[in-house]
C-alpha positions in Angstrom: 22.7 5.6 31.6 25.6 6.6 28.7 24.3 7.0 25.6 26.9 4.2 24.9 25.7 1.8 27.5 21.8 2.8 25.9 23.3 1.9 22.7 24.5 -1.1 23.8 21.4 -2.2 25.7 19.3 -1.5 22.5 21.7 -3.6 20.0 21.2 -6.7 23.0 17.8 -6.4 22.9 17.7 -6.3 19.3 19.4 -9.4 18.9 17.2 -11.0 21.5 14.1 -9.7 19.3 15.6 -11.0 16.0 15.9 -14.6 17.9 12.7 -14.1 18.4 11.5 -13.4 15.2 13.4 -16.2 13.3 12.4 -18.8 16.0 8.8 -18.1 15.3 9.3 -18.1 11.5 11.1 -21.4 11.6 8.2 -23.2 13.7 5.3 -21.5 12.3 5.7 -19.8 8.9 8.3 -21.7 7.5 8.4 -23.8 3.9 6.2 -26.2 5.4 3.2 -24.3 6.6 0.0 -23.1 4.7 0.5 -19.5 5.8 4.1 -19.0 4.0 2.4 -20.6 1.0 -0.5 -18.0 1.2 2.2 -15.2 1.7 4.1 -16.3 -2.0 0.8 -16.4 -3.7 -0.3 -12.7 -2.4 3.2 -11.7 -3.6 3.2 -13.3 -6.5 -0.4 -13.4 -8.0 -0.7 -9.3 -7.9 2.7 -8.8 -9.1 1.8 -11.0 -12.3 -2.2 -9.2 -12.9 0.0 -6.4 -12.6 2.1 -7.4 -15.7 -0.5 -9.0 -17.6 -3.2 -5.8 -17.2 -1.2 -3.0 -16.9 -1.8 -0.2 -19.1 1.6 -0.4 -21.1 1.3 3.3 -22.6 0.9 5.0 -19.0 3.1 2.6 -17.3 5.6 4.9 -15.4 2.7 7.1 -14.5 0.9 4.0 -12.9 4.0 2.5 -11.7 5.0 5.8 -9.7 1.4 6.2 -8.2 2.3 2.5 -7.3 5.6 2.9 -5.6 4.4 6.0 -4.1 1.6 4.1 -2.7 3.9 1.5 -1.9 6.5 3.1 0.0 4.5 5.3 2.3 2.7 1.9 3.2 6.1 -0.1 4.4 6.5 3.6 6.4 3.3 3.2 8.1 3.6 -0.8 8.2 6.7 0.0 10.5 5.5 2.8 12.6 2.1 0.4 13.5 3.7 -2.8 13.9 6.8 -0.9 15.9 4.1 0.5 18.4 2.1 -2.6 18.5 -1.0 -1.5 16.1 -0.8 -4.3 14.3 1.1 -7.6 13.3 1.6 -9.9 10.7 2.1 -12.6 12.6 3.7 -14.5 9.6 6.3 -13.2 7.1 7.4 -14.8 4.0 11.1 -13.2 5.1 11.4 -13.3 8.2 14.3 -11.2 7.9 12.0 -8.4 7.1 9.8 -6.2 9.3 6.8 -5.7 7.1 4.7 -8.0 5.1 6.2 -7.9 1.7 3.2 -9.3 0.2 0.7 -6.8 1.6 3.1 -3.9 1.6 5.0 -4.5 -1.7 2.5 -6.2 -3.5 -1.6 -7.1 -2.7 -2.5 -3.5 -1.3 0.0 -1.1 -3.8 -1.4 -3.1 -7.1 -5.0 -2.8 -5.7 -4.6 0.5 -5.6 -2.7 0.8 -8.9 -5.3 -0.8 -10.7 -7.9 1.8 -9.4 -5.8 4.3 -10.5 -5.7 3.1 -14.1 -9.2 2.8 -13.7 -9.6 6.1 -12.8 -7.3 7.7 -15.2 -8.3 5.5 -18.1 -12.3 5.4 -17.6 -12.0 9.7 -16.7 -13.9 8.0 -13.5 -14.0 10.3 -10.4 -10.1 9.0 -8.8 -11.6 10.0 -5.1 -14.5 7.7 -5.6 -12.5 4.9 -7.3 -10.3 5.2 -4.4 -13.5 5.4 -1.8 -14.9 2.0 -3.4 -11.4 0.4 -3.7 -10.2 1.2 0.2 -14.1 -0.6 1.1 -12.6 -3.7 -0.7 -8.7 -3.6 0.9 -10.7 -3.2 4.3 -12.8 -6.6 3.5 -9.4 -8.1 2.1 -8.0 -6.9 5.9 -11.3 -8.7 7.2 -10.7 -11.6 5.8 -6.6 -11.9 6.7 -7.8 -11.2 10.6 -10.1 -14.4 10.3 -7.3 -16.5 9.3 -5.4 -14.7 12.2 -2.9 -13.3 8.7 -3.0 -10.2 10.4 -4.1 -8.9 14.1 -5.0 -5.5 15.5 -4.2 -4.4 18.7 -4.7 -1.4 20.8 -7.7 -0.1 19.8 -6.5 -0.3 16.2 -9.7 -1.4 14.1 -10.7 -1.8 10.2 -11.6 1.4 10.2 -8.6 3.1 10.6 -7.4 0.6 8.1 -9.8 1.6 5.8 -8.4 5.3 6.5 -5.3 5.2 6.4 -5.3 3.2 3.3 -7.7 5.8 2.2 -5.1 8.6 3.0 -2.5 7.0 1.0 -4.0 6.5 -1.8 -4.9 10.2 -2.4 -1.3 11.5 -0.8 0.3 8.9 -3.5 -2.2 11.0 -6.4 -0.9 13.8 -4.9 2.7 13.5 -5.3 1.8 11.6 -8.8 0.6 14.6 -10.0 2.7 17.0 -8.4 5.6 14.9 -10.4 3.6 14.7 -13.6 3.3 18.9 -13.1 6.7 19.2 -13.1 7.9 17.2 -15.5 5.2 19.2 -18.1 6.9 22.6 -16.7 10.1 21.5 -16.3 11.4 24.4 -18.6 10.1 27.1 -16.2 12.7 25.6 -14.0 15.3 26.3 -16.1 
């Protein structure tokens, strides 16, 4: 097969999936239904503790370890759900391959908020994180039992609990890799 004639067979698959998708979304997650209503308040209801507890004199440091946090997650969010690890079985857009209100909102501020804990209290940020990827794992728990979000293929809270785990630090990592340079940025001069 042409890499044309591959191309081509992907893009008509594609469509077929995104069909699929919005099919699904309009008779099972639309306006109407419990779960899209459960998907704006997990958006919405972080987003606004956020706002309202949100250290306001560390903010960009917070918010980076945030987006950090945040955009490694939609990475992983894709890889999993692309290789049938996982699913969120209903999106608040269906438009959009990850779950906007666990990747861009519930599990990033969670994590956040630890952070400013950490950072704040001088708590140990590895144990914060520890205690705070035990919670994310229960909130996992409870999303599988009201079938929010299902594992597949051996995929299990554990891993979750890991790979949320892994994130978090990575994200302190690069937070204060970024927070290193910007002190030193004159020896890069």
């Amino acid at each position: 097969m042409t890499q044309e004639r591959l191309l081509k067979e992907i893009d008509t698959l594609d469509i077929q999936l995104m069909d699929l998708i919005l099919e699904h979304w309009h008779r099972f997650s639309n306006f109407s239904t419990w779960q899209f209503w459960v998907n704006i308040a997990f958006f919405l209801i972080p987003l606004v503790i956020t706002l309202v507890f949100v250290d306001k004199k560390k903010i960009f440091q917070i918010a980076f370890y945030g987006y950090t946090f945040h955009v490694m997650f939609v990475y992983i969010d894709v890889f999993l759900s692309r290789f049938n690890y996982w699913d969120h079985p209903y999106l608040m857009i269906p438009y959009i391959p990850v779950s906007i209100p666990v990747d861009g909102s519930l599990v990033p501020v969670t994590f956040m908020l630890a952070y400013q804990i950490a950072i704040n209290n001088q708590k140990n940020f590895y144990f914060v994180t520890f205690i705070t990827a035990i919670i994310v794992a229960g909130m996992a728990w409870i999303w599988q039992q009201f079938e929010l979000l299902i594992l597949y293929n051996g995929m299990n809270l554990l891993h979750l609990f890991l790979l949320d785990l892994s994130i978090a630090i990575l994200a302190y990592w690069f937070t204060n890799f970024f927070k290193w340079l910007n002190q030193n940025h004159q020896a890069f001069k």
